[in-house]
VEXVOLUM-472990 format. One record per residue: z, x, y of N, C-alpha, C, O in turn; residue number from 1. Coordinates in nm, 4 decimals. Atoms other than C-alpha are relative to their C-alpha. Layout:
REM residues N
n_c3|n_c1|n_c2|ca_c3|ca_c1|ca_c2|c_c3|c_c1|c_c2|o_c3|o_c1|o_c2|num
Z|X|Y|Z|X|Y|Z|X|Y|Z|X|Y|NUM
...
END
This chain:
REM residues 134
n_c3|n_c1|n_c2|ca_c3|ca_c1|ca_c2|c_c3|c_c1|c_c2|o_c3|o_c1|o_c2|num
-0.0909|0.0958|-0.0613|-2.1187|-0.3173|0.4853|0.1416|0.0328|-0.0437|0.1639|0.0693|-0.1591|1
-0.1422|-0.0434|0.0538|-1.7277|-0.2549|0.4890|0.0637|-0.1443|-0.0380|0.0291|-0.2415|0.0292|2
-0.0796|0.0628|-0.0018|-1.4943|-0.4775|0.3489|0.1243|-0.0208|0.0639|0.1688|0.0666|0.1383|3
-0.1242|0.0420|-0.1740|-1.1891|-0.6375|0.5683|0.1284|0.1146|-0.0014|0.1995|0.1389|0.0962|4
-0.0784|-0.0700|0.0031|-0.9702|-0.3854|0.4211|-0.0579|0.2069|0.0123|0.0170|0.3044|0.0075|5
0.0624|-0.1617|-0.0643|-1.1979|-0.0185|0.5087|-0.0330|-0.0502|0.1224|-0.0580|-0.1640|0.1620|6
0.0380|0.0074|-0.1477|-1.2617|0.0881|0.8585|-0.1206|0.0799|0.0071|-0.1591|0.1428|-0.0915|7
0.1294|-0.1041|-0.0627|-1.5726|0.2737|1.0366|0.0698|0.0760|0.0435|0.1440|0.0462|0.1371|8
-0.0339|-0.1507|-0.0569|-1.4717|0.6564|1.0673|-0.1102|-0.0109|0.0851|-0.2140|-0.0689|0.0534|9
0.0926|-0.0311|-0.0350|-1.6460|0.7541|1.3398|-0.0012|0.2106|-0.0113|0.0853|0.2927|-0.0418|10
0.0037|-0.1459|0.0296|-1.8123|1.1225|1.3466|0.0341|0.1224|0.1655|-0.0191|0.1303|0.2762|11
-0.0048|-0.0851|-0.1161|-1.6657|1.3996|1.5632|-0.0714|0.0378|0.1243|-0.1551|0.1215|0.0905|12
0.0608|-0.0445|-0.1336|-1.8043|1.4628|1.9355|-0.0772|0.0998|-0.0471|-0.1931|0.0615|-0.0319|13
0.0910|-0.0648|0.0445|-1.9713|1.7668|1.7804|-0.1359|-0.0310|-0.0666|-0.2377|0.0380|-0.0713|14
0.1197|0.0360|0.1007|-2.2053|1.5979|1.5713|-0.0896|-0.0808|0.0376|-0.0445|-0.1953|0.0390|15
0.1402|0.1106|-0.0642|-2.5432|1.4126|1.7049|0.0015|-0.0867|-0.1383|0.0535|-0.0851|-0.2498|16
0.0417|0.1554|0.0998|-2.6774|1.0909|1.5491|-0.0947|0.0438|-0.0878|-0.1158|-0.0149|-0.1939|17
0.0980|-0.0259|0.1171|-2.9494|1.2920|1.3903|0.0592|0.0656|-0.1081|-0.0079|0.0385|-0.2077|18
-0.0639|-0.0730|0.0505|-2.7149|1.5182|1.1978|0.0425|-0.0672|-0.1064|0.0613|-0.1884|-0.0951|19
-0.0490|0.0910|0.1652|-2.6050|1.4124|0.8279|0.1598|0.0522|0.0156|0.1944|0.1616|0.0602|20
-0.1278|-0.0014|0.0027|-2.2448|1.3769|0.8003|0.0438|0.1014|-0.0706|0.1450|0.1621|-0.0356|21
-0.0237|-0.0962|0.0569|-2.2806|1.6236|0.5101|-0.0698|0.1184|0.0403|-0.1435|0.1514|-0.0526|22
0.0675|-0.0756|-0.0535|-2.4259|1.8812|0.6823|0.1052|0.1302|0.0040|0.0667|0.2358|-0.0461|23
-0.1414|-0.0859|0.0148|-2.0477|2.0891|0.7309|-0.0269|0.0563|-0.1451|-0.0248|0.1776|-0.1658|24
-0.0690|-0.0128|0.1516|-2.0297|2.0712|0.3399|-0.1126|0.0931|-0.0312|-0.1626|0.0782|-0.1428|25
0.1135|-0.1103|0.0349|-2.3124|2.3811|0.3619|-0.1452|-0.0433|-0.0275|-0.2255|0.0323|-0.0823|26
0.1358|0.0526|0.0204|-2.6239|2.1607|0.3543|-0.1019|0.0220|0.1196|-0.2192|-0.0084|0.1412|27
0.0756|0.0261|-0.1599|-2.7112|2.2170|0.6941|-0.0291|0.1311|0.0397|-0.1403|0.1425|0.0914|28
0.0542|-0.0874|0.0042|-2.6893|2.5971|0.7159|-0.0017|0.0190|0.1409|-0.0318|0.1310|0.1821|29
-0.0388|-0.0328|-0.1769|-2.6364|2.5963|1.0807|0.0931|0.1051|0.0797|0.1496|0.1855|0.0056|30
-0.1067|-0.1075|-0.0744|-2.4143|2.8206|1.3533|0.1398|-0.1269|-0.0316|0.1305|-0.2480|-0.0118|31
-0.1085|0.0728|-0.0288|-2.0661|2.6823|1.3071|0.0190|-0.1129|-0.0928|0.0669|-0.2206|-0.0574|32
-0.0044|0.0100|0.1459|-2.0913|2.5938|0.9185|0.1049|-0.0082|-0.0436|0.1978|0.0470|0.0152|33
-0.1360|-0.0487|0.0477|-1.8250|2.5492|0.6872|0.0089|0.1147|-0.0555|0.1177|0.1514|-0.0999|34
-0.0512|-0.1081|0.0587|-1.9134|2.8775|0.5613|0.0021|0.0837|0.1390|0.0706|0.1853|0.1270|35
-0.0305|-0.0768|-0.1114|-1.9271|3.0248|0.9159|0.1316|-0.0162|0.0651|0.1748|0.0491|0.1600|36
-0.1627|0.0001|-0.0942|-1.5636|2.8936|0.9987|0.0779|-0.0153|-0.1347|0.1349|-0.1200|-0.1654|37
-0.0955|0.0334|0.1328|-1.3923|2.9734|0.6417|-0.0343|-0.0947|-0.1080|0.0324|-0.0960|-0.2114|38
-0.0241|0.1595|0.1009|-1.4782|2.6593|0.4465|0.0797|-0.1279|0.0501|0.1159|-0.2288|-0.0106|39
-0.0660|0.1330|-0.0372|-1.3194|2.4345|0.6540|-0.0420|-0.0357|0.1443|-0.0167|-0.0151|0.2630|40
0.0769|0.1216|-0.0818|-1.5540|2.1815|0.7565|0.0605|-0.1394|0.0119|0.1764|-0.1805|0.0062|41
-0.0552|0.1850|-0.0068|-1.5542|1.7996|0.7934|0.0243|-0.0290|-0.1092|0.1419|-0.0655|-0.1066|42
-0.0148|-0.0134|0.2029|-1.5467|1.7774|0.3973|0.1144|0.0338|-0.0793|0.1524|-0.0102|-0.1878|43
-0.1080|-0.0479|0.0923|-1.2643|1.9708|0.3236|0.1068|-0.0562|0.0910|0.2170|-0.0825|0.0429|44
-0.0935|0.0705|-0.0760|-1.0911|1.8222|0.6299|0.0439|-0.1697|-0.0438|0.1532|-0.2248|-0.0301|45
-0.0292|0.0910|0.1001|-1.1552|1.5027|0.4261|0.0277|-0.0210|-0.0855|0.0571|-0.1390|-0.1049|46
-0.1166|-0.0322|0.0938|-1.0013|1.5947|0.1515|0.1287|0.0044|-0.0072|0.2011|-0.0203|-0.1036|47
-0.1588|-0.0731|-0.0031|-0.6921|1.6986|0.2334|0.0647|-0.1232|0.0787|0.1864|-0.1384|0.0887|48
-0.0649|0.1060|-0.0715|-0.6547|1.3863|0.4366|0.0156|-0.1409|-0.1190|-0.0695|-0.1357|-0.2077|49
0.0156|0.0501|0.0933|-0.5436|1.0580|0.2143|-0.0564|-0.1014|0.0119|0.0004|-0.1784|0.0893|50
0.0824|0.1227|-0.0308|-0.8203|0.7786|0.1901|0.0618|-0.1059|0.0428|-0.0080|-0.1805|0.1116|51
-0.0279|0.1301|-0.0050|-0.6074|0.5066|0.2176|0.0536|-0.0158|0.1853|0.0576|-0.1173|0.2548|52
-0.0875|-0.0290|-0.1172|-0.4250|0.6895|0.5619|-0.0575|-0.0939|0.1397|0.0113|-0.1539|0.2223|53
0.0374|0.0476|-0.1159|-0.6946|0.5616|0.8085|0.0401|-0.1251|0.0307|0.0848|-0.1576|0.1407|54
-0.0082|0.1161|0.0092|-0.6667|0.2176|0.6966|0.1350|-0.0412|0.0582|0.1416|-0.1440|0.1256|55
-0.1222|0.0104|-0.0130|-0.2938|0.2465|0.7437|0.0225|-0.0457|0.1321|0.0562|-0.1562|0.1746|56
0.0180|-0.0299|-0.1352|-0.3269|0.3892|1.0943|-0.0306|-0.1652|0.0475|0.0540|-0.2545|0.0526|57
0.0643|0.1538|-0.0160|-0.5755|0.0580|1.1922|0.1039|-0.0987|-0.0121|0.1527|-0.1542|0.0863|58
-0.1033|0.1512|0.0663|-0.3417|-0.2095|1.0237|0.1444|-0.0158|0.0703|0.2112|-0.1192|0.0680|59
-0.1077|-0.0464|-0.0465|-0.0549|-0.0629|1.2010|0.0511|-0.1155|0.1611|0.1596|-0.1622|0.1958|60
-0.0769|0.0487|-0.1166|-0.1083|-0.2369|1.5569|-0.0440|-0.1400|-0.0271|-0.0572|-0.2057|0.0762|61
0.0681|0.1650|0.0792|-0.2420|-0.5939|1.3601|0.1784|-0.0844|0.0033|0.2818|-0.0240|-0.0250|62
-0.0845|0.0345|0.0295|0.0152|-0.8204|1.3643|0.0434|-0.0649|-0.1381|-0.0490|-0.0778|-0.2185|63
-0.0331|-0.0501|0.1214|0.2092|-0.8756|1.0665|-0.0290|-0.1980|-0.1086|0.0162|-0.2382|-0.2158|64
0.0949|0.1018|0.0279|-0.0037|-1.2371|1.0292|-0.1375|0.0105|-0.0753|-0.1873|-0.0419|-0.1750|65
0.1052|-0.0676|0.0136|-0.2860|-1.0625|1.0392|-0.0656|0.0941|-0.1280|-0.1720|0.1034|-0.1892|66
0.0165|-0.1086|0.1127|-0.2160|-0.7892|0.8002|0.0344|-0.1207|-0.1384|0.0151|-0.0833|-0.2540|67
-0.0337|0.1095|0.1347|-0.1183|-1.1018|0.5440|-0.1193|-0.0196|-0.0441|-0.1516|-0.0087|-0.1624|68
0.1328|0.0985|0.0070|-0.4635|-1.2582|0.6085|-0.0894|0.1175|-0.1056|-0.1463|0.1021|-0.2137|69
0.1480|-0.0942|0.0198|-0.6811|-0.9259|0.5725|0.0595|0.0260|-0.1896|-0.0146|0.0341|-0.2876|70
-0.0241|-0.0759|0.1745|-0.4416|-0.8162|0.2107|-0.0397|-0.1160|-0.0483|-0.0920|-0.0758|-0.1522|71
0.0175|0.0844|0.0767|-0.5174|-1.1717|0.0841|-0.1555|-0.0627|-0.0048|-0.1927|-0.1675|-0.0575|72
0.1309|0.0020|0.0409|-0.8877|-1.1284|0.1171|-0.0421|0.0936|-0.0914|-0.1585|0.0923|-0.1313|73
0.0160|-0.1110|0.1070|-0.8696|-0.8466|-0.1176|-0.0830|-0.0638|-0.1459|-0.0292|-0.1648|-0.1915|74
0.0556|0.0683|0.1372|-1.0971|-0.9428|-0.4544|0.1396|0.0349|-0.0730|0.1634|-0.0290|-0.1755|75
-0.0917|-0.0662|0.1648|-0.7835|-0.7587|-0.6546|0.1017|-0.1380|0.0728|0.1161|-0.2340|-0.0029|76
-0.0883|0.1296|-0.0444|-0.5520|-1.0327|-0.4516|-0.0576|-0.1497|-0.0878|-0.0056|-0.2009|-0.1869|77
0.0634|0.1391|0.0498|-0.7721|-1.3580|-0.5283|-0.0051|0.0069|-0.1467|0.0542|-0.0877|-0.1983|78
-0.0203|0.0173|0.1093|-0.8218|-1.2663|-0.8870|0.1656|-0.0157|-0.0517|0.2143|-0.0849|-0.1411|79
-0.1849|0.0209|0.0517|-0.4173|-1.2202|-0.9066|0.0173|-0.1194|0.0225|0.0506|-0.1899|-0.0727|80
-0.0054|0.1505|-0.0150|-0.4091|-1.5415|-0.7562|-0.0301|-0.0705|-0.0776|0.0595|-0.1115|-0.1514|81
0.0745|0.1182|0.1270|-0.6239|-1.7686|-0.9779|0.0775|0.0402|-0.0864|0.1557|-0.0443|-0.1300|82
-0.0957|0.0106|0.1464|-0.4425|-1.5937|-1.2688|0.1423|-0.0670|0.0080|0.2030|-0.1350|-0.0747|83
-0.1632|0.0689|-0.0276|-0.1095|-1.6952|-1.1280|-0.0668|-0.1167|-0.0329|-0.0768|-0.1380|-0.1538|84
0.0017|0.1214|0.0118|-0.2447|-2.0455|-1.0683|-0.0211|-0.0897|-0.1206|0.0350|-0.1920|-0.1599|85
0.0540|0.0397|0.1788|-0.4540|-2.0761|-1.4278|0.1117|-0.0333|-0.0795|0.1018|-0.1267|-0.1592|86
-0.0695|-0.0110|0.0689|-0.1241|-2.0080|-1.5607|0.1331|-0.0965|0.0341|0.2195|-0.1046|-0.0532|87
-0.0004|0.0508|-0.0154|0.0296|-2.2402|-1.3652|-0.0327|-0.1594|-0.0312|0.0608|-0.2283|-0.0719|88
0.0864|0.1158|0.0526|-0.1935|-2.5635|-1.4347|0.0336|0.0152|-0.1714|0.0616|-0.0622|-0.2629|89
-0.0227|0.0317|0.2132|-0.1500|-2.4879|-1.8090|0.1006|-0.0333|-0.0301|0.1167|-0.1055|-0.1285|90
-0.1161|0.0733|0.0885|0.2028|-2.5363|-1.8237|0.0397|-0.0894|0.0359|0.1375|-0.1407|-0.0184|91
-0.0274|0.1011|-0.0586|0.1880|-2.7995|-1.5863|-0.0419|-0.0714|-0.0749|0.0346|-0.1633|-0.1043|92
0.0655|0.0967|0.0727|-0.0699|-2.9664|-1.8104|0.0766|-0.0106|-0.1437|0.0615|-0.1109|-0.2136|93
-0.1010|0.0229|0.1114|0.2000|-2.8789|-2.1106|0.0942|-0.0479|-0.0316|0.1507|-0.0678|-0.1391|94
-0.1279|0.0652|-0.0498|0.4491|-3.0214|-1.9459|-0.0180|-0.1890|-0.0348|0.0559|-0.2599|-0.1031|95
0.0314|0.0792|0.0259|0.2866|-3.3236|-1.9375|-0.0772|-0.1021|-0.1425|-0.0849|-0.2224|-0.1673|96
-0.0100|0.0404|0.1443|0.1678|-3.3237|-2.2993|0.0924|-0.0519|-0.0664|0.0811|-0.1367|-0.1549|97
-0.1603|-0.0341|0.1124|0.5464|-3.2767|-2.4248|0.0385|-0.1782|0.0732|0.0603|-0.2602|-0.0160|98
-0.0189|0.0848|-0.0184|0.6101|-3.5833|-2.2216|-0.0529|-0.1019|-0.0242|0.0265|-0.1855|-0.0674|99
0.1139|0.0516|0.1072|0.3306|-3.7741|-2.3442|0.0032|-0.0398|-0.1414|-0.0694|-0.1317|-0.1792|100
-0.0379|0.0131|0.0751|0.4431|-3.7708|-2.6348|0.1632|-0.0572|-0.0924|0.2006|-0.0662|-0.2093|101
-0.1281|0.0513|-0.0213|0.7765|-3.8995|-2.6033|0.0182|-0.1646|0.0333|0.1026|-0.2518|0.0125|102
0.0003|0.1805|-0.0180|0.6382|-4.2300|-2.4753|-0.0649|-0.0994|-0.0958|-0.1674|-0.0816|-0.1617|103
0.0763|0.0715|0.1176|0.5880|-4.5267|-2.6838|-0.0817|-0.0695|0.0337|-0.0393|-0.1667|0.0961|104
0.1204|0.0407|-0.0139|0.2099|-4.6288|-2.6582|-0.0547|-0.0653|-0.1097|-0.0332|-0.0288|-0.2253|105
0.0612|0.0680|0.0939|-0.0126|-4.9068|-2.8157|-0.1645|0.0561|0.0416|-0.2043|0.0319|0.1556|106
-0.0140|-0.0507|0.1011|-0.2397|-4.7369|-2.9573|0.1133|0.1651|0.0269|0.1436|0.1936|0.1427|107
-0.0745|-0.1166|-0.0289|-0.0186|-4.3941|-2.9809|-0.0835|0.1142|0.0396|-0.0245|0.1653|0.1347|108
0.0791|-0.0699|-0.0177|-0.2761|-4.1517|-2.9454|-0.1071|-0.0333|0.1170|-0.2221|0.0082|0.1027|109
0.0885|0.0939|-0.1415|-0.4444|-4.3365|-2.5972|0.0369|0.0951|0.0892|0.1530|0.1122|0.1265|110
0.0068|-0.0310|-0.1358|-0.5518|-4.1189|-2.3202|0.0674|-0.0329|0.0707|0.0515|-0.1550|0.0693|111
-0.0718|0.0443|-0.1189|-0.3184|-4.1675|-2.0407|-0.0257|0.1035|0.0882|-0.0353|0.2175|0.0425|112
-0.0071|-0.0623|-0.1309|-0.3551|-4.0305|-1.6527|0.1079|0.0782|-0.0028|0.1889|0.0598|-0.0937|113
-0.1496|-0.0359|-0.0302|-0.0754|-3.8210|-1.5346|0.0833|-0.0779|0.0604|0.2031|-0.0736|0.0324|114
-0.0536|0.0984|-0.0708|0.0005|-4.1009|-1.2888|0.0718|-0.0850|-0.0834|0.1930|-0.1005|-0.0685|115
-0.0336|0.0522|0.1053|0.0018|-4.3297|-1.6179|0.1123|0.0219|-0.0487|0.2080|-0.0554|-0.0437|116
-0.1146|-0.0263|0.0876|0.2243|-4.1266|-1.8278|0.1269|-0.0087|0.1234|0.2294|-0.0728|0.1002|117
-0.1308|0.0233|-0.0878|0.4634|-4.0944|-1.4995|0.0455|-0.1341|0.0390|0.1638|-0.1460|0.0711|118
-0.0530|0.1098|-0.0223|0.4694|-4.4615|-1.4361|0.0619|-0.0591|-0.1228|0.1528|-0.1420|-0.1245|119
-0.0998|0.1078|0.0635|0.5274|-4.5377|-1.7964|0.1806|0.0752|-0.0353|0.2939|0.0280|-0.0444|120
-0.1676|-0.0453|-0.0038|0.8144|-4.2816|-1.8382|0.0721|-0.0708|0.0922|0.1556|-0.1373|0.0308|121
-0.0809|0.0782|-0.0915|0.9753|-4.4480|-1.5375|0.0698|-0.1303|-0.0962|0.1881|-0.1458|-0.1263|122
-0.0163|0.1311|-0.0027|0.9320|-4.8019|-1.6689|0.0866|0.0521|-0.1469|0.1998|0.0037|-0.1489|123
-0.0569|-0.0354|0.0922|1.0460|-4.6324|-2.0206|0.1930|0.0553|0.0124|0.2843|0.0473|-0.0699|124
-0.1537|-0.0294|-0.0502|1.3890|-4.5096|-1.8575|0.0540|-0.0756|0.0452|0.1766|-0.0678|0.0375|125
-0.0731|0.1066|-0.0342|1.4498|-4.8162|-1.7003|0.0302|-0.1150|-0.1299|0.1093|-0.2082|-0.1155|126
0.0095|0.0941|0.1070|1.4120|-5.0065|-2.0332|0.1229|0.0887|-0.0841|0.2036|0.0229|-0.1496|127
-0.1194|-0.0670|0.0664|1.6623|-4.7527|-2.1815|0.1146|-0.0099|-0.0128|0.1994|-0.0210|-0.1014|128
-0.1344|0.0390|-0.0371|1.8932|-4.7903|-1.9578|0.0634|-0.1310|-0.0075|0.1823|-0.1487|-0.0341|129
-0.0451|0.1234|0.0143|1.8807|-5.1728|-1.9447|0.0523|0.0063|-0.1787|0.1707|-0.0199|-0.1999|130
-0.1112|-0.0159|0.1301|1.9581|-5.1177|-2.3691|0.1134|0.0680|0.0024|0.2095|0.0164|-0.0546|131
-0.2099|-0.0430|0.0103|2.2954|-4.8976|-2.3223|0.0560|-0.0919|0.1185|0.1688|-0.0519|0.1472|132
-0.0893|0.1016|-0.0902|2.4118|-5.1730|-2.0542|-0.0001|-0.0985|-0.1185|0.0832|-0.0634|-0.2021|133
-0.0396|0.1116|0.0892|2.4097|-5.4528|-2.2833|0.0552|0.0067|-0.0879|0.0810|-0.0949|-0.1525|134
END
C-alpha cells in the first residue's frame, strides 16, 4: 500500500505483467538485457533518477490546498505537530500555575479550574483597584 505522499510508477510498454520488474538488473537473462544494451537497464535508469523527483512531478498539477493537505498527513508532520502542541499545553499549564499562585485562596493550596483561577484573578484586580482609589 502507498502512502499519500509516494506514487505508483508504472512499468515501461516493454515489459508484460508476467515479467519481474527486476528482470533488466540481469536476473532475467533475456534478448535486450542490461548486459545486452551496456548496463543500462530499468535499474540503473533508476538510479540515476532522484526518488523524491516523481513525487514532485505528481504534486506539481495538485493545487496548492491540496499539496498542504497531502504534506500534513506525513507521520514526520503529525509527530512535529503534537511536539509543537505538548510544548505548548505545558507552558500554557505554567502559565497558569505562576498565576495561581499569586491569588489569595482559603485554603492556599486548593485546587482551582482554570476558569476559577481566571474569575478569581479578575475579581482580585478589581479589589485592587477599588484599594488604590480610596
Amino acid at each position: 500500500m502507498l502512502n499519500s505522499d509516494q506514487t505508483e510508477i508504472d512499468l515501461p510498454p516493454t515489459h508484460s505483467e508476467s515479467e519481474s520488474v527486476f528482470s533488466d538488473c540481469g536476473g532475467g537473462g533475456r534478448a535486450g538485457s542490461a548486459e545486452d544494451t551496456g548496463g543500462v537497464g530499468l535499474c540503473a535508469q533508476a538510479r540515476i533518477a532522484e526518488p523524491g523527483e516523481a513525487v514532485k512531478k505528481d504534486l506539481q498539477h495538485l493545487s496548492r490546498e491540496e499539496r498542504r493537505r497531502r504534506r500534513r498527513a506525513t507521520a514526520k508532520y503529525r509527530t512535529a505537530h503534537a511536539t509543537r502542541e505538548r510544548i505548548r499545553v505545558e507552558a500554557f499549564n505554567m502559565a497558569f500555575a505562576e498565576l495561581r499562585k499569586l491569588l489569595p485562596t482559603l485554603p492556599p493550596d486548593k485546587k482551582l479550574s482554570k476558569i476559577e483561577i481566571l474569575r478569581l484573578a479578575i475579581c482580585y484586580i478589581s479589589y485592587l483597584n477599588h484599594v488604590l482609589d480610596v
